[in-house]
N, C-alpha and C positions, 0 to 999 in steps of 0.2 A: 504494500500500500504506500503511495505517495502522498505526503504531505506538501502542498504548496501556500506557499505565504505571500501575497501581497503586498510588496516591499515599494513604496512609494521615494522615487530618483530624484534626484539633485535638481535635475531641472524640474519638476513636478514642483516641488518644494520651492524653489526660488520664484516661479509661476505665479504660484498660490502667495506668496507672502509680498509679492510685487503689486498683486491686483489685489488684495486684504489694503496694501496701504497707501493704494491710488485710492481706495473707497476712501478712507482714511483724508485721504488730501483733499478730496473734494465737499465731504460730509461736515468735517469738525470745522474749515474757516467759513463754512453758509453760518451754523451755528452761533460760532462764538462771534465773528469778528461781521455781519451781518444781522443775524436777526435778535441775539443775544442784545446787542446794544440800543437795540429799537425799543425797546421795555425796560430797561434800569437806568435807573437816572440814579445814581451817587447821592445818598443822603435825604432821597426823598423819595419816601415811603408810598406817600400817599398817591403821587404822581404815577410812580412805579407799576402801584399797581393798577391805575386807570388804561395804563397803555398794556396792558394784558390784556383785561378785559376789552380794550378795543379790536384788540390784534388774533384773539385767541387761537382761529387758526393756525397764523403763522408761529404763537408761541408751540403748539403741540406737533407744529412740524419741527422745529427745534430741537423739543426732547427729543421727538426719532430721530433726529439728523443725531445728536449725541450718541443713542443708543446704540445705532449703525456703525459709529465711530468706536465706541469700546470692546462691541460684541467683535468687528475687525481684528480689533487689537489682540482678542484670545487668538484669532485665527492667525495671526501675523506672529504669534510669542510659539504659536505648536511648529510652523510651515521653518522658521528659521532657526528651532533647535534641528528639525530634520536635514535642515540646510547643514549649520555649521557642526554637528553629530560628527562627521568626520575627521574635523579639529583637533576635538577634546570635548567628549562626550559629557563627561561632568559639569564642565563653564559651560557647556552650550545649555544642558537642564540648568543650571542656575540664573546664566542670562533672561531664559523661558520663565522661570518661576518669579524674578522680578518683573517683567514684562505682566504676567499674570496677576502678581498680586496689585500691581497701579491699575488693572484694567477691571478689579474685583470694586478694589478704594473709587474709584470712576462710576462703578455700577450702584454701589450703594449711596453716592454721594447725587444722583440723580433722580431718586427717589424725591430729593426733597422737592426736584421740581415735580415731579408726578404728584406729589400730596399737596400742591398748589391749584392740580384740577379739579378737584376734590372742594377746596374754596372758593372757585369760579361759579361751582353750581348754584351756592347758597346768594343768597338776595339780603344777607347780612353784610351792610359797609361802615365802616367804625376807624376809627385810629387804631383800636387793639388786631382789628381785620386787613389793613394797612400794613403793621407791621410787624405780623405771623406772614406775610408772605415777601417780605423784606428779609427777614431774617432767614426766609428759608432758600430764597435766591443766594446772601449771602452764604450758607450752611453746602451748596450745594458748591460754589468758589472753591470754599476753605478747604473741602472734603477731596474737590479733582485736584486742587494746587497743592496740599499733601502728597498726592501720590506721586505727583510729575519727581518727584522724590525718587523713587523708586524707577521709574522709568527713566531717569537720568543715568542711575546707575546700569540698566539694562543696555542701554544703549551702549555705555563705556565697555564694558563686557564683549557687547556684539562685535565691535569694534575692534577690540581687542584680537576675538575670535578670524575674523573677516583678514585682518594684518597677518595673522599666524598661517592662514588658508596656503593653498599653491593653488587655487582655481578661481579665486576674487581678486582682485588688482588692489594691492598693498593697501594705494593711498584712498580708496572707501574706507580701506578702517581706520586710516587718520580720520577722513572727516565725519564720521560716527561720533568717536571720541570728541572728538569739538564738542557736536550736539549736542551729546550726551552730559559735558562738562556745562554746556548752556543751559541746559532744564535742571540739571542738577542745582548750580546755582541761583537757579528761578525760583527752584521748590525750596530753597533754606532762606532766602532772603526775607522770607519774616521773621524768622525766628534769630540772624544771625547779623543782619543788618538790613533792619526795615527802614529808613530813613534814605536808603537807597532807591529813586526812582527810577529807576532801567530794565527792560524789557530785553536779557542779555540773552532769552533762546530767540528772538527776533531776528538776532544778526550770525547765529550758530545752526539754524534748524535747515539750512541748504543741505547738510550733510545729508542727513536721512532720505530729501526729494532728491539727491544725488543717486543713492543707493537701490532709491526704488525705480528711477528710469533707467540702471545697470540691468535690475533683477529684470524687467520689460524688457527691454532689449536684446540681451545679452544671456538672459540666465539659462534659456534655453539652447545655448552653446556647450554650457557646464558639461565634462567630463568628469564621470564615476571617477573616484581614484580609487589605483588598483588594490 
């Protein structure tokens, strides 16, 4: 009796984690950097939440567009341990498991806008109703800017990974590590220097839309090594 296994290939893998973080690229800047700022106004509650209830639509296409984005991100953390698994097996699950746990910290930090539809229904408006859905915009921030913590470091990892390969071109996994160093320092700078106003994965995050128009291109070149 033979037994055959299912063994998913380097290009499969680079494929899949190429097009997880094109979804990625297109998904998270609609979100954040688009419909996210149409609705929070900085310090006013009240305002804040009138431009939900105007927009409600496009707020609840939002949360999917986020959703889209994190649920990606599992797929993007399994597709590039299979990727870098030839490396060094262990940092590539490790790389994966930090990837996973920012994408979990993301999942539950989303919630809180999901429990903001939940107060849309109601015909209850108040200052205390104002600013249970202020706080929960904010709770929902605080909760993805923690994890980008974690995915900083994944990225340095990958990076690392990527440098070590013979089938990726060195200098992606320098500019990983940049990224990586970019979000990293994004995600401490509350806690390590918040008086700091600079948006430093702004000018680092090329690396990553580097690597994933390699994986598109290119990844489907990748030779098994022997």
């Amino acid at each position: 009796m033979t037994i055959r296994t299912n063994k998913i290939s380097l290009r499969s893998a680079a494929l899949i984690a190429g097009l997880a973080i094109f979804i990625m690229a297109m998904a998270a800047p609609f979100a954040e950097i688009y419909a996210f700022p149409k609705f929070f106004v900085p310090g006013k509650a009240a305002e804040t939440a009138k431009n939900i209830l105007a927009n409600q639509g496009l707020f609840r296409v939002c949360i999917f567009s986020y959703l889209i984005t994190f649920v990606c991100d599992l797929i993007a953390a399994w597709a590039l341990y299979l990727l870098l698994k030839p490396v060094n097996e262990d940092l590539s699950f490790l790389s994966a498991l930090f990837r996973f746990v920012y994408a979990v910290i993301a999942l539950a930090a989303l919630t809180n806008l999901v429990s903001i539809l939940g107060l849309l229904r109601s015909d209850f408006e108040s200052d205390q109703w104002y600013n249970h859905i202020m706080s929960s915009l904010d709770a929902f921030k605080s909760g993805w800017y923690f994890g980008i913590i974690f995915f900083g470091i994944h990225l340095g990892l990958l990076g690392f990974l990527v440098f070590k390969s013979h089938y990726i071109p060195r200098i992606l996994g320098l500019f990983l590590i940049v990224a990586g160093l970019g979000y990293l320092i994004n995600g401490l700078k509350p806690y390590l220097f918040p008086t700091i106003n600079l948006d430093f994965a702004k000018f680092t995050f090329y690396g990553e839309l580097i690597f994933m128009l390699w994986l598109l291109i290119k990844g489907w070149r990748i030779q098994e090594p022997s």
